[in-house]
Backbone as a ProteinNet text record, in pm:
[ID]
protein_1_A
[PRIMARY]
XXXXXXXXXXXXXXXXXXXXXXXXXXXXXXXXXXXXXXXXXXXXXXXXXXXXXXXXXXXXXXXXXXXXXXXXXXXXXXXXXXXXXXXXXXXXXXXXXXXXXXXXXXXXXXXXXXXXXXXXXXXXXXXXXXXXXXXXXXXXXXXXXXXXXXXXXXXXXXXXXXXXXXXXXXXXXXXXXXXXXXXXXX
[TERTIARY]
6363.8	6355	6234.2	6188.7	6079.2	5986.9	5937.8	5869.6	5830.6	5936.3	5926.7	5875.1	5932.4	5894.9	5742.1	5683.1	5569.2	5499.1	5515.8	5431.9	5450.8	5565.8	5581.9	5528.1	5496.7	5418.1	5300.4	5208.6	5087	4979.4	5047.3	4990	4993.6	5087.9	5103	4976.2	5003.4	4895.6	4774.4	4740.3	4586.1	4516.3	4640.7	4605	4568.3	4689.8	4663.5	4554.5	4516.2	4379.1	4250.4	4241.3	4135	4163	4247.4	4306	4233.8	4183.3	4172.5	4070.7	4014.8	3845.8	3723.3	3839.8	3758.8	3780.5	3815.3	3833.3	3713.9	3740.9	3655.3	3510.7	3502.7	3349.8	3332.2	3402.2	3381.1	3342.8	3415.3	3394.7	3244	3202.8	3108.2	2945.9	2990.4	2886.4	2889	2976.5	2961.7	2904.3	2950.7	2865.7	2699.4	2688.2	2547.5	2494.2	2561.5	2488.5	2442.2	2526	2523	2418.6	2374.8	2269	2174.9	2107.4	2032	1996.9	2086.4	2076.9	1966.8	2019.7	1944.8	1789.4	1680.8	1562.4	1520.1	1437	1342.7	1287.5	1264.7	1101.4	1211.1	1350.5	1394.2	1458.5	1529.4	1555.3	1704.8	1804.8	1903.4	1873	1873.5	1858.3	1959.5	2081.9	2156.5	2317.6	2304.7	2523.8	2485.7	2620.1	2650.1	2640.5	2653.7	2604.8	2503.8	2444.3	2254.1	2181.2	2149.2	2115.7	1978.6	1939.5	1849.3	1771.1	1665.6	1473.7	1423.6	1301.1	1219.8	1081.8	976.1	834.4	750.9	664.2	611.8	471.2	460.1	357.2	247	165	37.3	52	178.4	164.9	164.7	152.9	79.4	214.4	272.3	384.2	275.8	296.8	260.4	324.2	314.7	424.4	335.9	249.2	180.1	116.1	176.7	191	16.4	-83.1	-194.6	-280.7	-246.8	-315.4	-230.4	-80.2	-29.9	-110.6	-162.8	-202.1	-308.3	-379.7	-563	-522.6	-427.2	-384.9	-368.9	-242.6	-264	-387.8	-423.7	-546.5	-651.1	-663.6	-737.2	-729.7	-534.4	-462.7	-530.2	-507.9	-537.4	-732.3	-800.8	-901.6	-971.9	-896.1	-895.6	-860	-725.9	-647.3	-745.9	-762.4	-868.2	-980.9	-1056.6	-1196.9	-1174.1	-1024.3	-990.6	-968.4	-919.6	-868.7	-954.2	-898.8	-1007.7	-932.2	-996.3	-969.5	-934.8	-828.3	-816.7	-815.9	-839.9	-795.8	-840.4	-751.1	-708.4	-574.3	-590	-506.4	-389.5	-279.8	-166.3	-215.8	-218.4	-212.5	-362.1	-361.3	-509.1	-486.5	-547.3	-559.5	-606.7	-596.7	-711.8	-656.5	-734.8	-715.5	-718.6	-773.5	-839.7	-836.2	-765.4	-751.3	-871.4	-995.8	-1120	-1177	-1173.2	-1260.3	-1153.5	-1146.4	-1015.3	-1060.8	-970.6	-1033.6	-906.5	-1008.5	-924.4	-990.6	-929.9	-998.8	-992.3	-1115	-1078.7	-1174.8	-1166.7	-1302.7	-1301.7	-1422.6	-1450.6	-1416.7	-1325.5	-1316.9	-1386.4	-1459.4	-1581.2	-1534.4	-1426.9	-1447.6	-1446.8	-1473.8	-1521.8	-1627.8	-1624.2	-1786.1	-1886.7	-1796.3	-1917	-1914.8	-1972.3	-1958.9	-1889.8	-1790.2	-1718.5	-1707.3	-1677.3	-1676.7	-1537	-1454.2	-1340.1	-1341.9	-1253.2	-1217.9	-1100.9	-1079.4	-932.3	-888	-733.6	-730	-539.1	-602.4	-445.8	-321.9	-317.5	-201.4	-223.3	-79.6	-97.1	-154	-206.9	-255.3	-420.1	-460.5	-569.5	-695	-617.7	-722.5	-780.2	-673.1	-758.6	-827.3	-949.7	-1045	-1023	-1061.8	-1076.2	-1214.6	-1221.1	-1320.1	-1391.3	-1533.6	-1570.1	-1712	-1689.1	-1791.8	-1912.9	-1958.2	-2114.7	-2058.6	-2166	-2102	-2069.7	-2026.3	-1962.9	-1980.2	-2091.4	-2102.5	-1946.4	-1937.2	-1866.7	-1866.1	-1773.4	-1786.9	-1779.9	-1776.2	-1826.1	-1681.4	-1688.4	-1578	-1594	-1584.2	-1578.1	-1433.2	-1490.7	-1396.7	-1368.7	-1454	-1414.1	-1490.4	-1440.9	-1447.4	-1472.6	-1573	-1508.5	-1484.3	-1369.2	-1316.7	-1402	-1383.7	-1426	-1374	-1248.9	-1153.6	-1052.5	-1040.5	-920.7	-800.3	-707.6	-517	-479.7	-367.4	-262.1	-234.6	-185.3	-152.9	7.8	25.6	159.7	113.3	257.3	187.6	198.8	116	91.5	37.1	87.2	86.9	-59.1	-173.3	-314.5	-317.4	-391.8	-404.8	-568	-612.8	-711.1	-752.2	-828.4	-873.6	-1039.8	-975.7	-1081.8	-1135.2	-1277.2	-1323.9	-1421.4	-1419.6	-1520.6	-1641.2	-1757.1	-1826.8	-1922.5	-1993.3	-2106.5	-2160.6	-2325.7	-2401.8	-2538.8	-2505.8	-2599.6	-2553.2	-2451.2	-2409.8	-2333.9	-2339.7	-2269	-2193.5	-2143.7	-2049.8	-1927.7	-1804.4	-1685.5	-1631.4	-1615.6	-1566.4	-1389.7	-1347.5	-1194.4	-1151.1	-1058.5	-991.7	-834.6	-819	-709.5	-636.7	-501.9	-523.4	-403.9	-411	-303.9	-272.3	-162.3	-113	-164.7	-158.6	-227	-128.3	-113.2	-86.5	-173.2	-190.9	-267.1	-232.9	-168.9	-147.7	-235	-237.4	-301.8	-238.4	-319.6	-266.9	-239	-271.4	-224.3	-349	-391.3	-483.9	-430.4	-469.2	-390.4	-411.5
-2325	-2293.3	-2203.7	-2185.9	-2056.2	-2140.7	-2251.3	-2283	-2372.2	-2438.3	-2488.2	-2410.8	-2276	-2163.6	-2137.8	-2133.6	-2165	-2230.2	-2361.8	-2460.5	-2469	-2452.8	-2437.2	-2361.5	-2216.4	-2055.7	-2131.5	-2197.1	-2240.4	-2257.1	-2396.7	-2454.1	-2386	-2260.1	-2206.3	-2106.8	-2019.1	-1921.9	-1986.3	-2061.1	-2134.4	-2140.4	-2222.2	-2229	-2112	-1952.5	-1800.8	-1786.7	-1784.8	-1751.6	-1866.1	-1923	-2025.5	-2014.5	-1963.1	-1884	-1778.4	-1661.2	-1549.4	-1560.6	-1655.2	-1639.7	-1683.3	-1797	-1833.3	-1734.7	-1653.2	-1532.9	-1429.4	-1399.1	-1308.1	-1362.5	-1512.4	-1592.1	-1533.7	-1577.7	-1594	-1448	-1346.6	-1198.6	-1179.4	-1205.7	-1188.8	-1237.8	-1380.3	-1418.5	-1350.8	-1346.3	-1310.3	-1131.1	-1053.2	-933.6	-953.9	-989	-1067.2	-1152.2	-1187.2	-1284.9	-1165.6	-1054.7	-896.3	-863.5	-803.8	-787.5	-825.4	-948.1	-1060.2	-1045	-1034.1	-1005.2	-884.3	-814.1	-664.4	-668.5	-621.5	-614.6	-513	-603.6	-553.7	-373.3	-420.3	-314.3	-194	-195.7	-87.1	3.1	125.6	241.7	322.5	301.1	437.1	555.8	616	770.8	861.6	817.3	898.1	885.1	833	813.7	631.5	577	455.5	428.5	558.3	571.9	552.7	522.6	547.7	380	316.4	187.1	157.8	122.1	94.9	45.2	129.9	126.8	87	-24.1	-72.1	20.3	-30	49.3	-15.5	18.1	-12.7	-93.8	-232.2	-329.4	-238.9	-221.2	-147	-13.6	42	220.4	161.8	296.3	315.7	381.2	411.2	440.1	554.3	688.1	773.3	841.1	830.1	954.6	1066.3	1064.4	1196.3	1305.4	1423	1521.2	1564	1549	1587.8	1450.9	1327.4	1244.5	1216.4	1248.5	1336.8	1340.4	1478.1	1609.3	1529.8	1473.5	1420.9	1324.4	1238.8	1121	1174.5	1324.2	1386.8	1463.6	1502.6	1575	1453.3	1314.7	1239.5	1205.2	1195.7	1141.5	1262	1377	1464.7	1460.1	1486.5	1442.8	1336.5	1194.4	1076.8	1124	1198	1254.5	1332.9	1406.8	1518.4	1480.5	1364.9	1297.8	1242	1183.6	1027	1114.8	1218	1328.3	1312.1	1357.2	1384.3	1498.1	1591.9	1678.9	1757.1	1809.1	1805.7	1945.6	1965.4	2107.2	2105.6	2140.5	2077	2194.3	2234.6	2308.5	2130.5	2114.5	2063.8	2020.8	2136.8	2124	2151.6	2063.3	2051.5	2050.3	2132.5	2180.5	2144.1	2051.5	1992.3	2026.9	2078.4	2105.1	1958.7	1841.8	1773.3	1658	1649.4	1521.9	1443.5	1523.7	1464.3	1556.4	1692.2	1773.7	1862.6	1882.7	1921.9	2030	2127	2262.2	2239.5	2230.3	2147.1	2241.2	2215.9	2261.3	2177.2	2095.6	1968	2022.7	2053	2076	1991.9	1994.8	1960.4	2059.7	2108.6	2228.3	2228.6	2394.6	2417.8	2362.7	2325.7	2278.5	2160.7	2100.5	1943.8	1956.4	1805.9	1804.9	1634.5	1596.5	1493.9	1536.8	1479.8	1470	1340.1	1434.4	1347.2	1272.7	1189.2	1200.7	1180.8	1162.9	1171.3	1029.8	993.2	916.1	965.4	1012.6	1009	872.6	834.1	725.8	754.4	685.9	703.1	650.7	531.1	454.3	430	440.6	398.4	297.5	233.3	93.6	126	231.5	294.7	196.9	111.2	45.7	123.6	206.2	280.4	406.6	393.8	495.3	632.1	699.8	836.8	900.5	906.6	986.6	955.2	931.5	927.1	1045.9	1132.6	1244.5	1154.6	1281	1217.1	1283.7	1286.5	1356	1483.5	1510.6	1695.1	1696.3	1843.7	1870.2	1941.1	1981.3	2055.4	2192.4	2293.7	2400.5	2423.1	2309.5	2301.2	2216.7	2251.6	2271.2	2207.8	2108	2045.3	2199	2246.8	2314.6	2249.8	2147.6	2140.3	1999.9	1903.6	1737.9	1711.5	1595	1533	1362.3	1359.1	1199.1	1102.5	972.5	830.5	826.5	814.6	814.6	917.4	996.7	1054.6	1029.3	1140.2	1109.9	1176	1101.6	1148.4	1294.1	1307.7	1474.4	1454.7	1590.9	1605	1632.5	1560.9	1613.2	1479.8	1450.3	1323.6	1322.4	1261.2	1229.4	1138.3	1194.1	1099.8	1115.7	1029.1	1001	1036.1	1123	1156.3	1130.5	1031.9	965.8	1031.3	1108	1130.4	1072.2	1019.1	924	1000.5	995.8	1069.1	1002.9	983.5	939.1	979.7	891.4	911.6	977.3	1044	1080.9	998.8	858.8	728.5	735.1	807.3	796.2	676.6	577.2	437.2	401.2	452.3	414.9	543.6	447.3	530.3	548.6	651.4	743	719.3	802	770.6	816.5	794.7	787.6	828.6	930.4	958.5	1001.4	928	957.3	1103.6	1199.4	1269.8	1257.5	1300.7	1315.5	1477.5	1465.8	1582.1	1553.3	1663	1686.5	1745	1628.1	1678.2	1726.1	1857.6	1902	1871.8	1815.3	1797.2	1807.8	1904.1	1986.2	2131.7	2176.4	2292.1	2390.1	2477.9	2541.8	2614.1	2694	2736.1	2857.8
-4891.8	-4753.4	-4725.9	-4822	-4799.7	-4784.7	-4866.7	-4852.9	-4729.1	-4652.5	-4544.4	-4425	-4429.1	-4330.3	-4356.9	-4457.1	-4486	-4429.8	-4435.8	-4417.8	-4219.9	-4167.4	-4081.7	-3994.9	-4025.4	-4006.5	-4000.8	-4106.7	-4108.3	-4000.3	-3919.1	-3834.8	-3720.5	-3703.2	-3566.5	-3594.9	-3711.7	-3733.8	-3716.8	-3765.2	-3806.3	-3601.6	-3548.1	-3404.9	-3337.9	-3377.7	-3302.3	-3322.7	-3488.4	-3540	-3456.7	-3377.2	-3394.1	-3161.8	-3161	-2968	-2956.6	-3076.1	-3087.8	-3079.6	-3201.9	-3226.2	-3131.3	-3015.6	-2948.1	-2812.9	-2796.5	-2679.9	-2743.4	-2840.7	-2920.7	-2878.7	-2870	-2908.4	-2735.7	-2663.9	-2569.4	-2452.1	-2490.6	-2474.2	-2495.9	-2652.9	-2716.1	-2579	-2599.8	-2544.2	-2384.7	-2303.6	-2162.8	-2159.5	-2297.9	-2294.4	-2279.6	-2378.2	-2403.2	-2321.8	-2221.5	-2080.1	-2004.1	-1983.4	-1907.4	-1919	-2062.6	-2115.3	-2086.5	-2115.6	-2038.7	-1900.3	-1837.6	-1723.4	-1671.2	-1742.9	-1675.5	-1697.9	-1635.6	-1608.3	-1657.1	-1797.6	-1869.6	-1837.5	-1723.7	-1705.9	-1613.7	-1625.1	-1564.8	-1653.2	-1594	-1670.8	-1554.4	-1677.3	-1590.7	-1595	-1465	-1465	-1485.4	-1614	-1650.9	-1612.6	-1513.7	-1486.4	-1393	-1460.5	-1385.5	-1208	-1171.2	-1001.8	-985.6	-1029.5	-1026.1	-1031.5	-919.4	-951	-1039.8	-1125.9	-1204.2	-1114.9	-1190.8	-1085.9	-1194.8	-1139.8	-1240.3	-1215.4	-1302.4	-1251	-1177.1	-1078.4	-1001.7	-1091.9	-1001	-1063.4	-1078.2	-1198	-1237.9	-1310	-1289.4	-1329.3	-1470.2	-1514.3	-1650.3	-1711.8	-1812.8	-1852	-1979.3	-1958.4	-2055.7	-2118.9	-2235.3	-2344.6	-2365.1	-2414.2	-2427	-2351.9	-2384.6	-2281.8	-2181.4	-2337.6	-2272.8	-2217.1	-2237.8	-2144	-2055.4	-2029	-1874	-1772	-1875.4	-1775.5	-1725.1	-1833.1	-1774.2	-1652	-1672.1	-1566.3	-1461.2	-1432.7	-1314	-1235.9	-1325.5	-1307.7	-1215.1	-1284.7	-1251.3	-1110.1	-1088	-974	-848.4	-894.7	-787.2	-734.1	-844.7	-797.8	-714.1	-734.7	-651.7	-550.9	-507	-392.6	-343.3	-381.5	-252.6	-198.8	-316.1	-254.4	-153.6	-95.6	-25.1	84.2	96.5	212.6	296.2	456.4	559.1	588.9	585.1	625.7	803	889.3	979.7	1066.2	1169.7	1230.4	1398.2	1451.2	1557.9	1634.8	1763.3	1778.3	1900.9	1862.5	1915	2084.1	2150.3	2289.3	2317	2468.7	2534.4	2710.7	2775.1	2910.5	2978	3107.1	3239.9	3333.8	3426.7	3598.7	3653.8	3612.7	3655.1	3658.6	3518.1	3436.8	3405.8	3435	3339.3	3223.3	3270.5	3162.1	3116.9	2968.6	2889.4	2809.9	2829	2681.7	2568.7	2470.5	2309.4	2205.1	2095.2	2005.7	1913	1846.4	1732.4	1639.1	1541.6	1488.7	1314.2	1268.1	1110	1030.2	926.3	907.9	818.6	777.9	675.9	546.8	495.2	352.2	382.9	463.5	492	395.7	331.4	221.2	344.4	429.1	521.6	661.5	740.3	878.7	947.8	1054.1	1101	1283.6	1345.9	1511.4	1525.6	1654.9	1650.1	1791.5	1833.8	1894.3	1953.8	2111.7	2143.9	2223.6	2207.5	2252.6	2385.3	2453.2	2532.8	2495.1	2397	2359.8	2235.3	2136.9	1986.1	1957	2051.8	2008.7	1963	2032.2	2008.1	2104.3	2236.8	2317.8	2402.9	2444.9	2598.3	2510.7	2487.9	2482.7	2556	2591.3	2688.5	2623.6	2496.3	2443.4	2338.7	2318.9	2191.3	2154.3	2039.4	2030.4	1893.4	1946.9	1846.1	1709.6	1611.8	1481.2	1506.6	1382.2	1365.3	1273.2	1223.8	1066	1059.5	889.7	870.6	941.8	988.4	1029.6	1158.2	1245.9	1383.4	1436.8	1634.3	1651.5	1825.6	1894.3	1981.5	2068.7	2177.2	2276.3	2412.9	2482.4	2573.1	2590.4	2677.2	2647.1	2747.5	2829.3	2891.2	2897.2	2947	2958.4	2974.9	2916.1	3010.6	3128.3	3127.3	3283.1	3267.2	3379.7	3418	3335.6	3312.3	3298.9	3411.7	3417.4	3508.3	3484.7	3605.7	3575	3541.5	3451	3329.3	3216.5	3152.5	3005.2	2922	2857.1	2805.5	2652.4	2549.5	2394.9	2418.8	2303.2	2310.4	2189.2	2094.9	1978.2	1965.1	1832.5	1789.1	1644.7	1661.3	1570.8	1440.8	1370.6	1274.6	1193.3	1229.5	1114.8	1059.7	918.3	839.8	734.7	746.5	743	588.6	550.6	483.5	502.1	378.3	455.5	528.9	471.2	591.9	696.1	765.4	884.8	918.7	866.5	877.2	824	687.6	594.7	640.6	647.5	699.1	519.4	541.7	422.3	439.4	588.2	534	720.1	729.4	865.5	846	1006.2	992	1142	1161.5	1356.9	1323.4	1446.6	1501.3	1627.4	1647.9	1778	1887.2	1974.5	2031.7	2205.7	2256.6	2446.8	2519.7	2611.6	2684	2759.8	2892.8	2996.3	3109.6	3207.6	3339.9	3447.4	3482.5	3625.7	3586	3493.5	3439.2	3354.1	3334.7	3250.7	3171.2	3063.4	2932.2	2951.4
[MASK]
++++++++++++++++++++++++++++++++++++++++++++++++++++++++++++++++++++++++++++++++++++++++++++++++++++++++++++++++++++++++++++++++++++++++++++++++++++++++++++++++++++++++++++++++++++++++++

């Protein structure tokens, strides 16, 4: 009888064993599809809350501390050459709505000369103003218009373009916002 229980046991085991292995296979592979899945070029920042960021097309991936430093170093130097530098007091004053006391100027650590452009709408169509150059150091106080604004107070866009020293080659550009008051003096 033992031996029947045997032979009997066999075929059931052989089947558990061969139920098991293929769950096991199958676990196996769907981890490993997971895996697969995930994108190369990204990195967790430490807890499962955190959605994996890849790196941006071109950066440079650096381990070493002192060509770091040179890379930042490099980054900042690029950064300050590209700058335009700005200075500019916020608010601007007309009785008149043609002639305005402002203050826009090039500030002295400017290294080019710049002109400015004010414009009435973000679109930057309606003109109002365009100045001749400005060395560094120097400081436009009082303007006057192409055309009139309304009297109030009104948002104009001031456009700094900074220039070569051929005078023709635009170096770098940069708009702010500015108010004009009309009807009012400061």
């Amino acid at each position: 009888m033992d031996q029947e229980t045997k032979r009997k046991a066999s075929p059931l085991m052989l089947v558990l064993i061969v139920v098991v292995a293929v769950l096991a296979g199958t676990t196996l592979i769907l981890a490993l599809g997971k895996v697969d899945e995930r994108d190369p070029d990204t990195e967790n920042l430490g807890d499962n809350q955190t959605p994996l960021i890849g790196y941006e097309e071109g950066v440079t991936v650096v381990n070493d501390p002192d060509a770091l430093q040179k890379a930042v170093d490099e980054a900042f130097k690029k950064a300050a050459d590209s700058t335009v530098p700005v200075e500019y007091r916020n608010d601007a004053y007309s009785t008149d709505g043609k002639t305005v006391e402002c203050y826009i100027a090039n500030p002295i650590e400017s290294t080019r000369d710049i002109y400015i452009g004010i414009y009435g709408d973000p679109e930057f169509t309606d003109q109002l103003y365009l100045s001749k150059l400005i060395p560094p150091g120097n400081a436009i106080r009082e303007i006057v218009l192409d055309h009139s604004v309304a009297p109030g107070e009104s948002t104009v866009y001031v456009v700094y373009t900074q220039v070569d020293d051929d005078h023709a080659t635009i170096h770098g550009q940069v708009a702010v916002t500015m108010t004009f008051n009309v009807g009012v003096s400061e």
